[in-house]
C-alpha positions as CSV (number, residue, x, y, z in Angstrom):
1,X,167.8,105.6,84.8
2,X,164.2,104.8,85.7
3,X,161.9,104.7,88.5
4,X,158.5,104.4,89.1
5,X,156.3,107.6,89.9
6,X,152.6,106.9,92.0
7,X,150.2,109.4,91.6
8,X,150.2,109.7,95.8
9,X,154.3,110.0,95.7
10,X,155.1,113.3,97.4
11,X,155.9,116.0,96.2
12,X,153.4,116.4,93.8
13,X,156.2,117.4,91.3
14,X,158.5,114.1,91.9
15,X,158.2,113.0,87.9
16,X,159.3,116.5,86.8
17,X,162.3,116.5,89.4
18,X,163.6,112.6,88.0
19,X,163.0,114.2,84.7
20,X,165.2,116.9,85.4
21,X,168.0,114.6,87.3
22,X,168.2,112.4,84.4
23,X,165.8,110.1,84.9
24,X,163.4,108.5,81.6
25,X,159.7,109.0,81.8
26,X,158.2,105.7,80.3
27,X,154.5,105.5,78.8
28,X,151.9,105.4,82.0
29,X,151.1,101.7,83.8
30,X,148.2,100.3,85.3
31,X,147.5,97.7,88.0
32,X,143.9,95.5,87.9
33,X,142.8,93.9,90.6
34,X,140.0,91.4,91.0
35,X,138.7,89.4,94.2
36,X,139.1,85.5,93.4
37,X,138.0,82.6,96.4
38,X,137.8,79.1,95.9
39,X,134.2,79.9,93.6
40,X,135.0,82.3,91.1
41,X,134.3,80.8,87.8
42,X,138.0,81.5,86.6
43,X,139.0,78.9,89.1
44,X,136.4,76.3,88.6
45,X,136.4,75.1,84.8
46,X,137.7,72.0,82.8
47,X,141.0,73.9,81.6
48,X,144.1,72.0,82.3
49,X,146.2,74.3,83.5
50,X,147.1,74.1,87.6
51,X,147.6,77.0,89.3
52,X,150.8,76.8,92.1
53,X,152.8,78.7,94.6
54,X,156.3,78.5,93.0
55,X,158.6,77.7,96.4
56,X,161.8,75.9,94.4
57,X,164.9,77.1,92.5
58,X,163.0,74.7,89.2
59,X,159.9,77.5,89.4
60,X,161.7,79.9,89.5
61,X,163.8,78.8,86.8
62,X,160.3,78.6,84.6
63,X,159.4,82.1,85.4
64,X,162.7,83.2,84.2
65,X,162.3,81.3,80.8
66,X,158.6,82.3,80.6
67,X,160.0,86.3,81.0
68,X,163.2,85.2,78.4
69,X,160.6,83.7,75.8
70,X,157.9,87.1,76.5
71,X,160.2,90.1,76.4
72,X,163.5,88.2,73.9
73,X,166.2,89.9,76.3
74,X,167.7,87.6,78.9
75,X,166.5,87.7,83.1
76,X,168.9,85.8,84.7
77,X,169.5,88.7,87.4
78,X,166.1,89.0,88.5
79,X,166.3,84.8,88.6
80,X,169.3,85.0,90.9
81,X,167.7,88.2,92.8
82,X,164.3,85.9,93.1
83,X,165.7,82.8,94.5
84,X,168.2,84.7,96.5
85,X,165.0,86.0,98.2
86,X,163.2,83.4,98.5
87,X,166.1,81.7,100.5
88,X,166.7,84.8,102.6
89,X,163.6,85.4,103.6
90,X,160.7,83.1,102.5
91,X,157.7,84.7,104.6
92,X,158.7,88.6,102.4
93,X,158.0,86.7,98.7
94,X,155.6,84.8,97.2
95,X,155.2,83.6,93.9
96,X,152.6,82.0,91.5
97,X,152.7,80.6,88.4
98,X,149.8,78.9,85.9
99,X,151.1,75.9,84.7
100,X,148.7,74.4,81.7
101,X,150.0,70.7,80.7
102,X,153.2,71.0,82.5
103,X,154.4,74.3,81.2
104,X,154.7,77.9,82.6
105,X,152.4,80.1,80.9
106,X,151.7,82.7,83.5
107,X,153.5,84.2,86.7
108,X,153.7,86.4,89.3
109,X,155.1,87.6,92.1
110,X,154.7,90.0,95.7
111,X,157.2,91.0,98.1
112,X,155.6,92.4,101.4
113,X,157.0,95.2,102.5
114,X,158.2,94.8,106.9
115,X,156.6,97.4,108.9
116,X,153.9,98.0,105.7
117,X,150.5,97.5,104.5
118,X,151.9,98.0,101.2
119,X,153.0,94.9,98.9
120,X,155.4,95.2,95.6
121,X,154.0,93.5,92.6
């Protein structure tokens, strides 16, 4: 079993209680964050890529082939979990994906949280 631990979780010992109920502690992650608008030079080059809200089952369907191809273990849950979403409630999930010459070669994805100023990554 996993789960994420944030360093503002409470109690201060959470990771050493999931330790102790079984749960695996997995190498620390981090999260980077950068303001982008419509100037940032990462936006306004010659590359051919296109960058685009994914709202269909066929995006989707490239983020899950993009994840296959990345980590070699199939993702056909979180496919079916994504576009289950999406459907259920479309205003909770967005998704983006960088497509360069037609093909899928970046994605992601945030769920907002109701009654939150938190959003899932």
């Amino acid at each position: 079993m996993s789960r994420k631990v944030y360093s503002y979780d409470k109690p201060d010992s959470l990771k050493d209680i999931l330790k102790q109920e079984g749960f695996t502690i997995d190498n620390p992650e981090a999260l980077m964050v950068m303001k982008l608008d419509n100037q940032h030079p990462l936006l306004n080059h010659d590359q051919h890529f296109d960058i685009k809200e994914i709202t269909d089952e066929q995006g989707i369907q490239d983020i899950i082939v993009l994840e296959d191809t990345i980590w070699n273990v199939p993702h056909a849950e979180l496919g079916e979990r994504l576009w289950r979403d999406k459907q259920n409630n479309p205003d909770s999930l967005y998704l983006y994906g960088i497509y360069e010459d037609g093909l899928l070669v970046s994605a992601a994805w945030m769920y907002l949280e109701k009654n939150s100023s938190f959003a899932s990554l």
